[in-house]
NUKEMAR-667682 format. One line per 2 residues: for each residue y, z, x of N, C-alpha, C, O. Coordinates in Angstrom, 1 decimal. Atoms other than C-alpha are relative to their C-alpha. Layout:
// NUKEMAR-667682
Y,Z,X,Y,Z,X,Y,Z,X,Y,Z,X | ... .
This chain:
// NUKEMAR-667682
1.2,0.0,0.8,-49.7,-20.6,-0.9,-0.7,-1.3,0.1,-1.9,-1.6,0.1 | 0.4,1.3,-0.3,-49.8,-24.0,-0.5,-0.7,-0.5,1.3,-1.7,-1.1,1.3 .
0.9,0.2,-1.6,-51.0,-24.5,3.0,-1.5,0.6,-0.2,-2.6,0.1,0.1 | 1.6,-0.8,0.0,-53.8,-21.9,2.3,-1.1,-0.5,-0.6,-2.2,-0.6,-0.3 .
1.5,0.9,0.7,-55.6,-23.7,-0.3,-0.5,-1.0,0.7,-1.7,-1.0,0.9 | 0.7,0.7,-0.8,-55.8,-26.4,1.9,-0.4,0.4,1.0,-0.9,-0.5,1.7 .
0.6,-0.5,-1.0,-56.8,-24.2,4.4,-1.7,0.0,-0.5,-2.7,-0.4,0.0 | 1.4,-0.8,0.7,-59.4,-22.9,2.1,-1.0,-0.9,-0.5,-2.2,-0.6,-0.3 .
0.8,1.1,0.0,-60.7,-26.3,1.0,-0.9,-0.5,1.4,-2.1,-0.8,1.6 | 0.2,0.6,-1.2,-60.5,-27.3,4.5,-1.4,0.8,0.6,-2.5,0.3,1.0 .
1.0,-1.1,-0.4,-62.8,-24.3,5.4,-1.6,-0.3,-0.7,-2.7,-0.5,-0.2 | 1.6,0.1,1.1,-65.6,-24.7,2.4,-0.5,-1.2,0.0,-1.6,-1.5,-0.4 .
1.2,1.0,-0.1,-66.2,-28.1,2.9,-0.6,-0.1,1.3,-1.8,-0.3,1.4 | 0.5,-0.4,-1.6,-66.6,-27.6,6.9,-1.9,0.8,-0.4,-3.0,0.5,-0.2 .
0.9,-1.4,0.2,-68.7,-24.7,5.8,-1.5,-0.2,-1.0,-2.6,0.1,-0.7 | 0.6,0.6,0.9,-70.3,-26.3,2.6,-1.0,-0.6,1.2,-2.0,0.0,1.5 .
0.7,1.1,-0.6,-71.8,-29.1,5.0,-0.4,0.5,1.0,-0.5,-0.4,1.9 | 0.2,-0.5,-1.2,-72.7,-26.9,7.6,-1.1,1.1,0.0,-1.7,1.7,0.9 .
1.1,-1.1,0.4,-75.1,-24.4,5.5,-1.0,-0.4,0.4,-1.4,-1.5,0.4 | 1.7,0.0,-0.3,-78.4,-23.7,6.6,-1.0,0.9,-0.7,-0.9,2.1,-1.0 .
0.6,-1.4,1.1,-81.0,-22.5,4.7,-1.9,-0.3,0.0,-2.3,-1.2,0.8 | 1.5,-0.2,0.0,-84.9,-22.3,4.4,-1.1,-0.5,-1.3,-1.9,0.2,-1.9 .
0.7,0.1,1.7,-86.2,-24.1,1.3,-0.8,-1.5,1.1,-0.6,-2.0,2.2 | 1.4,1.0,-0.5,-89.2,-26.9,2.0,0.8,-1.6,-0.5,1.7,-1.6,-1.4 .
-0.5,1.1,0.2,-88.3,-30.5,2.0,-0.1,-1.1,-1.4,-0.9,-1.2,-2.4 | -0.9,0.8,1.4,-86.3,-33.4,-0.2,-1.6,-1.2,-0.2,-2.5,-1.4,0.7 .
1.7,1.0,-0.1,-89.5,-36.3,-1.5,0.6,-0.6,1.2,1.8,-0.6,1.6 | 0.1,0.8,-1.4,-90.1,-38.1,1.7,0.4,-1.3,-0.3,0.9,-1.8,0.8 .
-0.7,1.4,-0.4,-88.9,-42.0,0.7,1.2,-0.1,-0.6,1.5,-1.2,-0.8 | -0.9,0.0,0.0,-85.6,-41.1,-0.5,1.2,-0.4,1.0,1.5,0.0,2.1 .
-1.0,0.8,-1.1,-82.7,-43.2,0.5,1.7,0.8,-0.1,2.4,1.1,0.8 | -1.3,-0.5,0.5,-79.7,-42.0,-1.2,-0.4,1.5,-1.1,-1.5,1.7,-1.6 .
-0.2,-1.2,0.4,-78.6,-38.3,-2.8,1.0,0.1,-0.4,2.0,0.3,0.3 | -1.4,-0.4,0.4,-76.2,-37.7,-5.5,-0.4,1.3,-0.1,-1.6,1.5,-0.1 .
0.1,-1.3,0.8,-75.7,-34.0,-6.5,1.4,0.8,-0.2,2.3,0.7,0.6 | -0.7,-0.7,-0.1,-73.3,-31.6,-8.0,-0.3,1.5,0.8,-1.4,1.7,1.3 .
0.2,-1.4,-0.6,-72.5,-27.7,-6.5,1.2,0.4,-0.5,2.2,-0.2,-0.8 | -0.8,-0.9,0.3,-70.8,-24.8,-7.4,0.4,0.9,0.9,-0.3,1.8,1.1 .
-0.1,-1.1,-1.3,-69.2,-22.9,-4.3,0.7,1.2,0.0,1.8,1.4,-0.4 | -1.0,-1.6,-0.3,-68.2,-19.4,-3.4,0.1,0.4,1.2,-0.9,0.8,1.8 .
-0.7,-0.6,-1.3,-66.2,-18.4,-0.5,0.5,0.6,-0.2,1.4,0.8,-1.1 | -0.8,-1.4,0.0,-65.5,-15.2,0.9,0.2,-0.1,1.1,-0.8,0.0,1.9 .
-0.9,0.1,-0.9,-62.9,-15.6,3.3,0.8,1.3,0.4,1.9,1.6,-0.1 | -0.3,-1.6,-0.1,-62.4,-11.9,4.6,-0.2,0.5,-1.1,-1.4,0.7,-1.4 .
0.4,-1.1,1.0,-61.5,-9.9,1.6,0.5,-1.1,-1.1,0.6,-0.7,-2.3 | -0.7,0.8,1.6,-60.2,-13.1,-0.8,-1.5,-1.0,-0.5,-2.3,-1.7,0.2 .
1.1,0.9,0.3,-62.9,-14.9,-2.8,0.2,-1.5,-0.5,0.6,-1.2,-1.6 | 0.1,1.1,0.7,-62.7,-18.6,-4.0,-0.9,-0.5,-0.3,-1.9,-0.4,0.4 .
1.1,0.9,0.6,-64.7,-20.8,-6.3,0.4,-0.8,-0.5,1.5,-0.7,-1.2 | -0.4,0.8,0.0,-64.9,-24.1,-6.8,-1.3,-1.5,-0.5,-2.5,-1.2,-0.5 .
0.7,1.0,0.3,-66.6,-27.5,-7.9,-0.2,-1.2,1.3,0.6,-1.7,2.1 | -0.2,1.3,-1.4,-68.1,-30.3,-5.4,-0.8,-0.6,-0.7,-1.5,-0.4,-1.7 .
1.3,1.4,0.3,-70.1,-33.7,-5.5,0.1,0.0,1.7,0.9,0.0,2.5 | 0.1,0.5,-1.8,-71.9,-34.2,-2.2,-1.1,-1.5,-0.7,-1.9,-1.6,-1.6 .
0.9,1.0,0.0,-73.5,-37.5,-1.7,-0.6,-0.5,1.3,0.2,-0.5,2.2 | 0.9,0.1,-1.1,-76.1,-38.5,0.9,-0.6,-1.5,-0.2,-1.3,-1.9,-1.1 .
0.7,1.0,-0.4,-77.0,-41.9,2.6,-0.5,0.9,1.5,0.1,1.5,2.4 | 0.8,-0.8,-0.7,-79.8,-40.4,4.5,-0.1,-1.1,1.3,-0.4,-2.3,1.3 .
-0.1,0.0,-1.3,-79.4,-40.4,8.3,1.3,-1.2,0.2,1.2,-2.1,0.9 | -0.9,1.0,-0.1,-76.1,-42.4,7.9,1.1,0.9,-0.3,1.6,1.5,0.7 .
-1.1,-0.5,0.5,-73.2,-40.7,5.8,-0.2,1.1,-0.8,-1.2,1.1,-1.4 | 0.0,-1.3,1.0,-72.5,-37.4,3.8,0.9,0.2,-0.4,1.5,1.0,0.4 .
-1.3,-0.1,0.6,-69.7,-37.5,1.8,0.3,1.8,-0.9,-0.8,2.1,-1.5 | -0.1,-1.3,0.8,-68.7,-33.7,0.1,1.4,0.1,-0.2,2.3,0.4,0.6 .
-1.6,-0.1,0.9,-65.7,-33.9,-2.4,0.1,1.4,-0.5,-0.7,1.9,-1.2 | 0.0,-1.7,0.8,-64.5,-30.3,-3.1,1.5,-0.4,-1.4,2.5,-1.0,-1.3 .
-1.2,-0.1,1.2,-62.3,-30.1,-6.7,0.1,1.3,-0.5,-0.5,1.6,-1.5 | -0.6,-1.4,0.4,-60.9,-26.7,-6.9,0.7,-0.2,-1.6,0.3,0.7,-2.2 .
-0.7,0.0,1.5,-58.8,-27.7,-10.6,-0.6,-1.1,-0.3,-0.5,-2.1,0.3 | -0.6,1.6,0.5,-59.6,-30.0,-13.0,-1.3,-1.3,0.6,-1.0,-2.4,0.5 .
1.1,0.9,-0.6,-62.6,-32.1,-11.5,1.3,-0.9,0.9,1.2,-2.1,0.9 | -1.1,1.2,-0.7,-59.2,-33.6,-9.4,-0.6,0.7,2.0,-0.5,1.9,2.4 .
0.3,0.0,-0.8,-60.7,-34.4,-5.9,1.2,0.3,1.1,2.0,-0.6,1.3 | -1.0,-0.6,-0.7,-58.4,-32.3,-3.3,-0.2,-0.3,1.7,0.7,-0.9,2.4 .
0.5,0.2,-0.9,-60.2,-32.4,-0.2,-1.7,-0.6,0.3,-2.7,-0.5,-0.4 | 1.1,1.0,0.0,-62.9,-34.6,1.0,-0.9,0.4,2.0,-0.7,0.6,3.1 .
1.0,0.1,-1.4,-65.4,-34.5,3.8,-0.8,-0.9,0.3,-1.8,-0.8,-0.4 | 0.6,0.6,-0.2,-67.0,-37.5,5.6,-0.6,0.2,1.2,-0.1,0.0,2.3 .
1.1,0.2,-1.2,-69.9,-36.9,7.8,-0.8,-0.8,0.5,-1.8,-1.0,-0.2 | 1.0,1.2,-0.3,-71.5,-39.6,10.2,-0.3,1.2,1.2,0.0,2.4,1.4 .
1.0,-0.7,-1.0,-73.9,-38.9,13.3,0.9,0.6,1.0,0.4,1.5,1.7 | 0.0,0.2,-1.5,-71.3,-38.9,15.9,1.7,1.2,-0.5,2.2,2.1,0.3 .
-1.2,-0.7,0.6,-68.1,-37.2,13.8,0.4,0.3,-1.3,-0.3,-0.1,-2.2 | 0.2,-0.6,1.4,-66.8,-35.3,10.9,1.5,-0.6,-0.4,2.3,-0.4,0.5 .
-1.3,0.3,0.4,-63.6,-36.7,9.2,0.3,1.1,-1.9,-0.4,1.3,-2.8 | -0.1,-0.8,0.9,-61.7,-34.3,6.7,1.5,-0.8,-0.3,2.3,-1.2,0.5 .
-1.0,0.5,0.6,-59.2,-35.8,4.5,0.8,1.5,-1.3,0.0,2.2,-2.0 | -0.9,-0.7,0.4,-56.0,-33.5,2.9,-0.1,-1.4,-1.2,0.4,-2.4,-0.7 .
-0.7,0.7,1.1,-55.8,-35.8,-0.6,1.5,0.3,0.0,2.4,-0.4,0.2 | -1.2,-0.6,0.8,-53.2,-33.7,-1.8,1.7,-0.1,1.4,2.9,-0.4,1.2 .
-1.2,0.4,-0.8,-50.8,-34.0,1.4,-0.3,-1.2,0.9,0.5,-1.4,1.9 | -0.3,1.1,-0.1,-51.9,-37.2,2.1,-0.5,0.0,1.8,0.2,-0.7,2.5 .
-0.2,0.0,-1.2,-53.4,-36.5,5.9,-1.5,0.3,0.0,-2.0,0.9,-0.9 | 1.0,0.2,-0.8,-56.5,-36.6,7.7,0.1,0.5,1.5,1.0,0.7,2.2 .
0.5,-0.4,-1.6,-58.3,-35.3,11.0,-1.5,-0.6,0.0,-2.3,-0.7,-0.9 | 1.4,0.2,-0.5,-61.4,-36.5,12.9,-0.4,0.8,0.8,0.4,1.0,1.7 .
0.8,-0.8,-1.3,-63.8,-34.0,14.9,-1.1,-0.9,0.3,-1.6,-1.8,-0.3 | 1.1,-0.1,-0.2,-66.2,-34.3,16.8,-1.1,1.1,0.2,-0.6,2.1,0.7 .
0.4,-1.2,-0.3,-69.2,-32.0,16.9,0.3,0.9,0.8,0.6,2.0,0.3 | 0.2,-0.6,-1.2,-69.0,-30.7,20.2,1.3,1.1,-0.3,1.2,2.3,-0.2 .
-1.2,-0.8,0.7,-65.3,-29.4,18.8,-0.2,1.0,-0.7,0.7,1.9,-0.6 | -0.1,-1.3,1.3,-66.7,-26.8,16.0,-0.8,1.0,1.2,-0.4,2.2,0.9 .
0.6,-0.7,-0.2,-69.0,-25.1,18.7,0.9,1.2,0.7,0.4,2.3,1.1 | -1.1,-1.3,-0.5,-65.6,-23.0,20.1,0.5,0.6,-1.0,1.3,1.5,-0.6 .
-0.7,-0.7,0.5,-64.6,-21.8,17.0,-0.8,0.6,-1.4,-0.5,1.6,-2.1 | 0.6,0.0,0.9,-67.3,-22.4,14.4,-1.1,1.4,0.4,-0.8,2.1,1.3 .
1.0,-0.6,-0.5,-70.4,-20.1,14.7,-1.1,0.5,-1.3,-0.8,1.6,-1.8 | 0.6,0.8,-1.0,-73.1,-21.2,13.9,0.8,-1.0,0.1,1.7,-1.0,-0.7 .
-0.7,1.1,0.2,-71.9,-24.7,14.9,-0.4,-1.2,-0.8,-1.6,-1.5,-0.5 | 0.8,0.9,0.6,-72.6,-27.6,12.7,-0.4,-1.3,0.6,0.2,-1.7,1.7 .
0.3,1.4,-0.9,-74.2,-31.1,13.6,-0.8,-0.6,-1.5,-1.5,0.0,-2.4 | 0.5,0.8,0.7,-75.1,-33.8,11.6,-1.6,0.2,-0.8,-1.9,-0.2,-2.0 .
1.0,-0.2,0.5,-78.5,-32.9,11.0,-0.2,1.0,-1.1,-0.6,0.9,-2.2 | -0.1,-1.5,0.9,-78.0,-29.2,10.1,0.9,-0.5,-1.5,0.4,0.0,-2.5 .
-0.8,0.4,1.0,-75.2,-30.8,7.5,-1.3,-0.8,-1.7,-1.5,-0.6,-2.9 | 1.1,0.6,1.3,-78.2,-33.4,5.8,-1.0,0.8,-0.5,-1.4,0.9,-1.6 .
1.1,-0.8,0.2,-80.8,-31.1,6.1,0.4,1.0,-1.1,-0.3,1.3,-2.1 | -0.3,-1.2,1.0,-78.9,-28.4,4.3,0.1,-0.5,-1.9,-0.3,-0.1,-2.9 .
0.1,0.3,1.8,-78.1,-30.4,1.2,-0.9,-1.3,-0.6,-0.6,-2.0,-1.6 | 0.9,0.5,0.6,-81.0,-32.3,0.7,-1.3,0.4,-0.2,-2.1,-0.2,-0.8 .
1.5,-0.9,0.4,-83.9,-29.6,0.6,0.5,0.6,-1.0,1.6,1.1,-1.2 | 0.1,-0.2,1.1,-84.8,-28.9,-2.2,-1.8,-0.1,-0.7,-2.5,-1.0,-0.3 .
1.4,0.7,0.4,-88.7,-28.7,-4.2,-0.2,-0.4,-1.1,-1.3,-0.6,-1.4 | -0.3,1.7,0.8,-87.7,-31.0,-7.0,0.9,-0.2,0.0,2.0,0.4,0.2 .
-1.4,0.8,-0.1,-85.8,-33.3,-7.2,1.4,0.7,-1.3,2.6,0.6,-1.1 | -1.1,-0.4,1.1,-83.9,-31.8,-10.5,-0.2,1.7,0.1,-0.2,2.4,-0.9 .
-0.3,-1.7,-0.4,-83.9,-28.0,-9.1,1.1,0.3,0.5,1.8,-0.1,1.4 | -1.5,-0.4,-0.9,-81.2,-26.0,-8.8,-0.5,1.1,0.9,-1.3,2.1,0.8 .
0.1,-1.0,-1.0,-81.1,-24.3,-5.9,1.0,0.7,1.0,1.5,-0.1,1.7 | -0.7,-0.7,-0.8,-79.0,-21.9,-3.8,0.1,0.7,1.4,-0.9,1.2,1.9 .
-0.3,-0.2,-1.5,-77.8,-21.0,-0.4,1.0,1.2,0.5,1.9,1.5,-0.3 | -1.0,-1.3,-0.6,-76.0,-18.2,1.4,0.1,0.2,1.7,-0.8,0.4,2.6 .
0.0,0.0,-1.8,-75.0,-18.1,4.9,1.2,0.9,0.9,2.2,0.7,0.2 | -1.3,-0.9,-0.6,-72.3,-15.6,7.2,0.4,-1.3,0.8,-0.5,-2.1,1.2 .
-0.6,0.3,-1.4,-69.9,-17.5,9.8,0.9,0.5,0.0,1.4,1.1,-0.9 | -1.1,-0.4,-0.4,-67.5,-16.8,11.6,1.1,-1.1,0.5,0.8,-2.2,0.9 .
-1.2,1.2,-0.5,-64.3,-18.8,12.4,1.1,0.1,0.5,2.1,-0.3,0.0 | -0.8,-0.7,-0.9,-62.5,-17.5,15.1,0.1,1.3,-0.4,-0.8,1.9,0.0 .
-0.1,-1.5,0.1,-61.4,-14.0,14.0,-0.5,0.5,-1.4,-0.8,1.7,-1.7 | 0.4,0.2,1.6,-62.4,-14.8,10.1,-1.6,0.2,0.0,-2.5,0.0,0.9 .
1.4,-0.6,0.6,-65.4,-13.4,8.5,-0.4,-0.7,-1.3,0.0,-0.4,-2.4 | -0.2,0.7,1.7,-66.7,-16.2,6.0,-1.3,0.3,-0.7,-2.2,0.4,0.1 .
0.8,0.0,0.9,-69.1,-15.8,3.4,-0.6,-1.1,-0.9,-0.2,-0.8,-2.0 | 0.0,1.5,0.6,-70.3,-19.4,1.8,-1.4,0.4,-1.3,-2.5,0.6,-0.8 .
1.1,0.6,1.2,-72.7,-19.6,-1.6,0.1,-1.8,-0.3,0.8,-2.8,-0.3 | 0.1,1.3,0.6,-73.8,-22.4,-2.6,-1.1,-0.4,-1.3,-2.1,0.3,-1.2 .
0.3,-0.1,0.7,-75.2,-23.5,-5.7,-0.4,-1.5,-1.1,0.1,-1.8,-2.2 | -0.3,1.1,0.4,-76.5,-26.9,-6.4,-0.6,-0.3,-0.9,-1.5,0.5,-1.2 .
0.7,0.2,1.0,-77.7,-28.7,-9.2,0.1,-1.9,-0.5,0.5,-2.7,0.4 | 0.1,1.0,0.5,-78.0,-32.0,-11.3,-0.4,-1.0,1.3,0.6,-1.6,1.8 .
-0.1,0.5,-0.8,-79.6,-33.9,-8.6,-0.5,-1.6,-0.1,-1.5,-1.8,-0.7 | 0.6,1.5,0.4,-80.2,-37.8,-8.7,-0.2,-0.6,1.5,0.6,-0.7,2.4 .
0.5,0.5,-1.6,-82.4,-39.5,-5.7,0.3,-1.5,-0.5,0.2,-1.8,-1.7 | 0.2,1.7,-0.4,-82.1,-43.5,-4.8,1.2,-0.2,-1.3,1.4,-1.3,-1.8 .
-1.0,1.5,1.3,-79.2,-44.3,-7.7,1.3,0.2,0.8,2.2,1.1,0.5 | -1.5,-0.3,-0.8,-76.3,-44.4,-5.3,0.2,-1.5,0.5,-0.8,-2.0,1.0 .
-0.1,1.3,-0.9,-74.8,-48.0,-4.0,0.6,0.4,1.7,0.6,1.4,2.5 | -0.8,-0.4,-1.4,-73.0,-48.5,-0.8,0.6,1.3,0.1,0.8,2.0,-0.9 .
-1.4,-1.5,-0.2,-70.9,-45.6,0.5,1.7,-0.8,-0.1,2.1,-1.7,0.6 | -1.6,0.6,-0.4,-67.1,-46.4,0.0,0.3,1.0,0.5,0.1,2.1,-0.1 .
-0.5,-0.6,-1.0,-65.7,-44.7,2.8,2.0,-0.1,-0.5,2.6,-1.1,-0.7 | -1.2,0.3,-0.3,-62.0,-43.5,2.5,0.9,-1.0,0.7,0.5,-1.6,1.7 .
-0.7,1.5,-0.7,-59.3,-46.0,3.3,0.7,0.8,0.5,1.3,1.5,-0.3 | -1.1,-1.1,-0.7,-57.2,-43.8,6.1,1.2,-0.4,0.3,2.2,0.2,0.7 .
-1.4,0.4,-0.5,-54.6,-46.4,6.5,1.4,0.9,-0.9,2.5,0.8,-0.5 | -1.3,-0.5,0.8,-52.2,-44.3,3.6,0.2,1.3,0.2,1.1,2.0,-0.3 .
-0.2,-1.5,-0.7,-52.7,-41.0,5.5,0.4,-0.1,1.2,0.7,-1.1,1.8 | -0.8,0.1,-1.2,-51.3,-39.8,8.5,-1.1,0.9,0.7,-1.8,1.5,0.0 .
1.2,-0.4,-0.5,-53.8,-38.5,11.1,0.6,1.1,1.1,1.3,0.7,2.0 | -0.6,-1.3,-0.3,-52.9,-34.6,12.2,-1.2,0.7,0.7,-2.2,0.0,0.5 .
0.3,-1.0,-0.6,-54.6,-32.0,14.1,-0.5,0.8,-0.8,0.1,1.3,-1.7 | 0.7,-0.8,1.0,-57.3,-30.0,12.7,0.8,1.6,-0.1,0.5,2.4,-1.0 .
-1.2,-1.7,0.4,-54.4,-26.4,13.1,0.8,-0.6,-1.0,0.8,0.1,-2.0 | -0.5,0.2,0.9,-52.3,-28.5,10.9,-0.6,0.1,-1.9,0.1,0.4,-2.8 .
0.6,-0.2,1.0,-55.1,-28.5,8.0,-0.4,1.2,-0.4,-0.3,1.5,-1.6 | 0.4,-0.9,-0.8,-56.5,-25.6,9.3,0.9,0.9,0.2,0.9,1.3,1.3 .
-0.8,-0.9,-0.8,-53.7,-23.1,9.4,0.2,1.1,0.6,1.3,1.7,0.7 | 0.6,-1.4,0.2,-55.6,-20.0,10.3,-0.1,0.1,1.9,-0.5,1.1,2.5 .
């Protein structure tokens, strides 16, 4: 049961950061983007829901913390231009992709753009707004909601980037066990 949550984390923030959707754009001189979201994945026939914080230094970094219990941050997602890094909290391990990696198994595939673009449109800044998207993920049939809200532009400092030296750096089937 244990592997799967982290499967399933592993999955919805991939998935989370990878939605695409059709709403008109974030104000034009924003730098930084906090926001919460409420997610639902339907992963074949099982559903999960869950709590996240994504944060956005625009055209730089996109952090998406998913907390399945408890606001306790389980799985983490860091996205830059060139790769996607997914950190296991809870067993303490990490993977890096690169784009060009999701386009054999993901579908659609994501890319850095599609990732900011998805969670920074919005037509105010304090609207909540929602997303719905199908992929596929090898033989898996996912379902992704998304549901964001409380959003705050420019009050963000630096990015603290995970520190990966206390993890051990595994193979996206190891997180991934599907």
């Amino acid at each position: 049961m244990k592997k799967y949550l982290i499967a399933i984390l592993a999955i919805c923030s991939l998935l989370l950061a990878s939605c695409n959707t059709q709403r008109s754009a974030q104000p034009k001189r924003y730098q930084t983007l906090k926001e919460k979201a409420q997610v639902s994945l339907q992963l074949d026939e099982h559903e999960y829901s869950m709590s996240a914080t994504v944060q956005v230094w625009r055209n730089n970094l996109v952090i998406v913390s998913l907390q399945p219990m408890f606001g306790i941050e389980m799985l983490r997602m860091e996205a830059t231009q060139d790769s996607v890094v997914i950190v296991d909290k809870m067993n303490r391990r990490y993977t890096i992709l690169q784009y060009d990696m999701f386009d054999k198994d993901i579908k659609p595939a994501p890319s850095y753009r599609m990732i900011q673009d998805f969670v920074t449109a919005s037509k105010k800044p304090k609207a909540k707004t929602k997303a719905q998207i199908p992929f596929t993920l090898g033989k898996h049939k996912i379902m992704i909601q998304c549901s964001f809200s409380q959003r705050e532009y420019n009050a963000l400092a630096a990015p603290k980037r995970m520190d990966l030296k206390r993890y051990k750096q595994v193979g996206l089937r190891e997180i991934l066990p599907l």
